[in-house]
PLY file of the C-alpha trace (Angstrom):
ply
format ascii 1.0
element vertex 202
property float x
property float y
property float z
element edge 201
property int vertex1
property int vertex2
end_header
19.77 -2.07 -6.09
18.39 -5.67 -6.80
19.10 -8.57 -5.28
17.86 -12.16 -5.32
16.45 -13.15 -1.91
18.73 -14.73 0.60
17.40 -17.62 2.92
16.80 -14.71 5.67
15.06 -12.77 3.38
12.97 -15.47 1.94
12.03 -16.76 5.32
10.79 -13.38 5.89
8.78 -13.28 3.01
7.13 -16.65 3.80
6.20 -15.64 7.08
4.58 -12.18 5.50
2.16 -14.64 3.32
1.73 -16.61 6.09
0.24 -14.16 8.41
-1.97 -12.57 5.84
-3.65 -16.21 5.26
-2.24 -18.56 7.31
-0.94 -21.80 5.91
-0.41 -20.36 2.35
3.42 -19.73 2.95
4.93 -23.07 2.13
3.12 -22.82 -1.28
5.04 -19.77 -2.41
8.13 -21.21 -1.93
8.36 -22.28 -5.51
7.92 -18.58 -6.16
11.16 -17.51 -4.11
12.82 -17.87 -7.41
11.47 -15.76 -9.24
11.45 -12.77 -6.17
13.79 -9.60 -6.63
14.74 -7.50 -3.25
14.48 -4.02 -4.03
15.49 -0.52 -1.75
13.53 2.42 -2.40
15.19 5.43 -1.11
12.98 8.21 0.71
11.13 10.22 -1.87
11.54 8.00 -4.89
9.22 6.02 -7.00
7.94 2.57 -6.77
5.84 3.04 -10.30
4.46 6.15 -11.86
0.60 6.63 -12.82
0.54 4.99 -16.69
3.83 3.32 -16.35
3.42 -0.35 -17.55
3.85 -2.05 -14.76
2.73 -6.34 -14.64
4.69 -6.89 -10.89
3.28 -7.59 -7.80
4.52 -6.09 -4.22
5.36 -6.95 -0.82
6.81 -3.91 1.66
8.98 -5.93 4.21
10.07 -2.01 5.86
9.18 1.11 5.57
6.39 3.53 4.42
4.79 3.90 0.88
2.22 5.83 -0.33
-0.13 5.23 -3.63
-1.87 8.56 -5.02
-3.05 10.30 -8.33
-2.12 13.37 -9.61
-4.58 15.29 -11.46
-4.15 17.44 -15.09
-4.17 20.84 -12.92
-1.15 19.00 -10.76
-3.37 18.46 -7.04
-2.43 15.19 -5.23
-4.82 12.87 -3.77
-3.66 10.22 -1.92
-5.36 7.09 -2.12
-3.54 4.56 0.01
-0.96 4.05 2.47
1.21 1.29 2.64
2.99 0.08 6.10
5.35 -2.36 6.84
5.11 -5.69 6.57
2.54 -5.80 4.18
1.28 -6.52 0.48
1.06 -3.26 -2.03
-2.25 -2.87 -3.72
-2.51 -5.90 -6.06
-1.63 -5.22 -10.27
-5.33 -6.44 -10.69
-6.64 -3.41 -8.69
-4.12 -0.68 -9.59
-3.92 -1.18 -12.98
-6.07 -1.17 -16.32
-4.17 -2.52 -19.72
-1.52 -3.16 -17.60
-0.43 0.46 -16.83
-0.82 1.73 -13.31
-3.81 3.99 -12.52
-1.70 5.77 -9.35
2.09 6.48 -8.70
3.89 5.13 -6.00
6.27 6.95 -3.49
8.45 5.80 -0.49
8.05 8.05 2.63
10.83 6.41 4.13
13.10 3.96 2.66
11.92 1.34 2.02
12.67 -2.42 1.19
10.24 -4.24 -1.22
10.24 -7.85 -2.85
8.62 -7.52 -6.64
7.96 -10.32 -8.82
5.33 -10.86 -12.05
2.49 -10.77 -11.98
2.40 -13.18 -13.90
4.32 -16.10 -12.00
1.73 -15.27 -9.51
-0.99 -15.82 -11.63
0.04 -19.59 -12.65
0.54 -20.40 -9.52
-2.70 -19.43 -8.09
-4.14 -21.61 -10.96
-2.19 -24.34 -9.85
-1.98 -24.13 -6.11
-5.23 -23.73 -4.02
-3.31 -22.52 -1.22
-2.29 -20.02 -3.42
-5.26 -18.84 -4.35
-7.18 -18.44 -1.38
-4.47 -16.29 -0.29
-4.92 -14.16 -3.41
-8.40 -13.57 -3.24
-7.66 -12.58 0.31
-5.36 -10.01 -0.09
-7.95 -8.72 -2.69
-10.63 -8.89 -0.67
-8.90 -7.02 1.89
-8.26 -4.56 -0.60
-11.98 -3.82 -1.69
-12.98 -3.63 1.81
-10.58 -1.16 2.35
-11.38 1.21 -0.37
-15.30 0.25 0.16
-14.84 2.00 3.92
-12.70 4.61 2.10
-15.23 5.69 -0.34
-18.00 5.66 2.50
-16.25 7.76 4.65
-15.30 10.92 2.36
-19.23 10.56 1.24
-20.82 10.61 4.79
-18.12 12.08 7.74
-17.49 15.46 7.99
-13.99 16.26 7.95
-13.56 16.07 11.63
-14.38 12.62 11.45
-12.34 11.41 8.58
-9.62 13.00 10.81
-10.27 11.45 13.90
-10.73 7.90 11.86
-7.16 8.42 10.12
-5.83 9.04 14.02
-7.18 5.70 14.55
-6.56 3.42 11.86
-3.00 4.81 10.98
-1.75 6.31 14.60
1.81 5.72 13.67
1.55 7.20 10.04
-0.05 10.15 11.42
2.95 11.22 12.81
5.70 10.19 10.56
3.89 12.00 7.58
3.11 15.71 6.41
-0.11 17.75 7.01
-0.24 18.07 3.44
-0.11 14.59 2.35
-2.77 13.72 4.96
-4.91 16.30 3.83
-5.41 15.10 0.32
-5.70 11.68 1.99
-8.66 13.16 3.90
-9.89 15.18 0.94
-9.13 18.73 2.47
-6.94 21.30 2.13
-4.16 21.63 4.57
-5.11 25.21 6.27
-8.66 23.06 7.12
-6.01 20.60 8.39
-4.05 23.13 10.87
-7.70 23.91 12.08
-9.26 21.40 12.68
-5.77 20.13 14.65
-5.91 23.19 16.44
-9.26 22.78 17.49
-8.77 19.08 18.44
-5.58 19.95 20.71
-7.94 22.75 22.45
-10.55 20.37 23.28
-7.81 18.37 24.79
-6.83 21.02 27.02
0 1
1 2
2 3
3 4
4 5
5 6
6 7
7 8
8 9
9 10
10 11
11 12
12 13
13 14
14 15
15 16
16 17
17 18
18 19
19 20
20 21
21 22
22 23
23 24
24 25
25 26
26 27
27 28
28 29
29 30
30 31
31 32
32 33
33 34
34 35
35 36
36 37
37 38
38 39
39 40
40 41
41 42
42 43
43 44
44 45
45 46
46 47
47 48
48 49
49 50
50 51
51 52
52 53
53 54
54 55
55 56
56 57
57 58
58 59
59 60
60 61
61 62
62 63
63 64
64 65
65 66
66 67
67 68
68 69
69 70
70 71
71 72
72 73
73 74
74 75
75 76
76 77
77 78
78 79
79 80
80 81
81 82
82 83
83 84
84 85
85 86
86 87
87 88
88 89
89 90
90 91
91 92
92 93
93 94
94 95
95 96
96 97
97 98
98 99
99 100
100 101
101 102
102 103
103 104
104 105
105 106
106 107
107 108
108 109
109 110
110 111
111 112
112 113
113 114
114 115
115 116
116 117
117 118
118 119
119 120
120 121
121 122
122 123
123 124
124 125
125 126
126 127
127 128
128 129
129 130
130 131
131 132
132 133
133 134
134 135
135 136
136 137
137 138
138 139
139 140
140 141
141 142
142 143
143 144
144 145
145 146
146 147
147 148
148 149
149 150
150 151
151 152
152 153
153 154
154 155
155 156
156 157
157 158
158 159
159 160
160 161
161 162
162 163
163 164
164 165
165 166
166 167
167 168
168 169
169 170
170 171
171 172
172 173
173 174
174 175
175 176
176 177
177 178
178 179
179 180
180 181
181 182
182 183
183 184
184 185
185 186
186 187
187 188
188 189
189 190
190 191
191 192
192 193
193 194
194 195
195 196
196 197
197 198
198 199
199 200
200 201
């Protein structure tokens, strides 16, 4: 279902941008516009790996997740996505303007979309704008910087424990096997290494 944003709605959305970089809200109000409300229902897709795709995405509620399916059909999941908070930018998901990963809701979820584009000439325009772009995409390469390190130098156990940590509440709202090809192993290493961490526990 789409709907243009109400003043609730909108206010929401300017307080999202606002807490990413503060004082960049007011400048996207000229954006409101152009912003569609969307509800993703539990299972479904946001956008589907090589699906053109030129919009931009904030998650108001809910839980999304970003991965890639290989040629032999394995999942690897690249990114979770929490509520509030902006999806991985077009710029970084996307090559030719088709998306690199697919995108599935966990739990329904609410979403405001709008171009890529629109965003793009206003950033040009608007300072404010901009600094809050190249925020959100510096966030982004940080993220997938301490990503990459961490599946090249932790053992499993650690990449575990690390997930516990950053993403306590996802941990337990999501299945072993989508956490183990987040953490790059299989989900019987999974049940082990769970096993093992609940005896130490005891």
């Amino acid at each position: 279902m789409i709907n243009n944003l109400d003043e609730f709605t909108a206010a929401t959305v300017i307080r999202l941008i606002d807490s990413i970089e503060s004082g960049c809200g007011d400048s996207f109000k000229a954006l409101v516009p152009a912003m569609s409300s969307h509800e993703i229902g539990r299972h479904e897709t946001l956008f589907q790996t090589g699906q053109e795709n030129r919009y931009e995405y904030l998650l108001l509620s809910g839980l999304l997740r970003s991965f890639i399916l290989d040629k032999k059909g394995n999942e690897t999941t690249v990114a979770f996505h929490s509520a509030p908070c902006v999806i991985t930018p077009c710029i970084a998901r996307c090559e030719s303007s088709r998306s690199l990963v697919s995108c599935e809701a966990i739990q329904t979820s609410r979403i405001i979309r709008f171009s890529e584009n629109e965003l793009m000439n206003l950033m040009i325009n608007n300072e404010n704008a901009r600094r809050w772009g190249n925020q959100v995409l510096q966030a982004e390469l940080v993220r997938r910087a301490r990503r990459e390190w961490s599946l090249a130098a932790e053992t499993a156990a650690q990449r575990l424990e690390r997930f516990k940590n950053e993403y306590p509440d996802i941990a337990t709202m999501v299945s072993a096997k989508i956490i183990a090809t987040y953490l790059g192993i299989t989900p019987v290493t999974l049940s082990r290494l769970q096993s093992s961490s609940r005896a130490d526990q005891n």
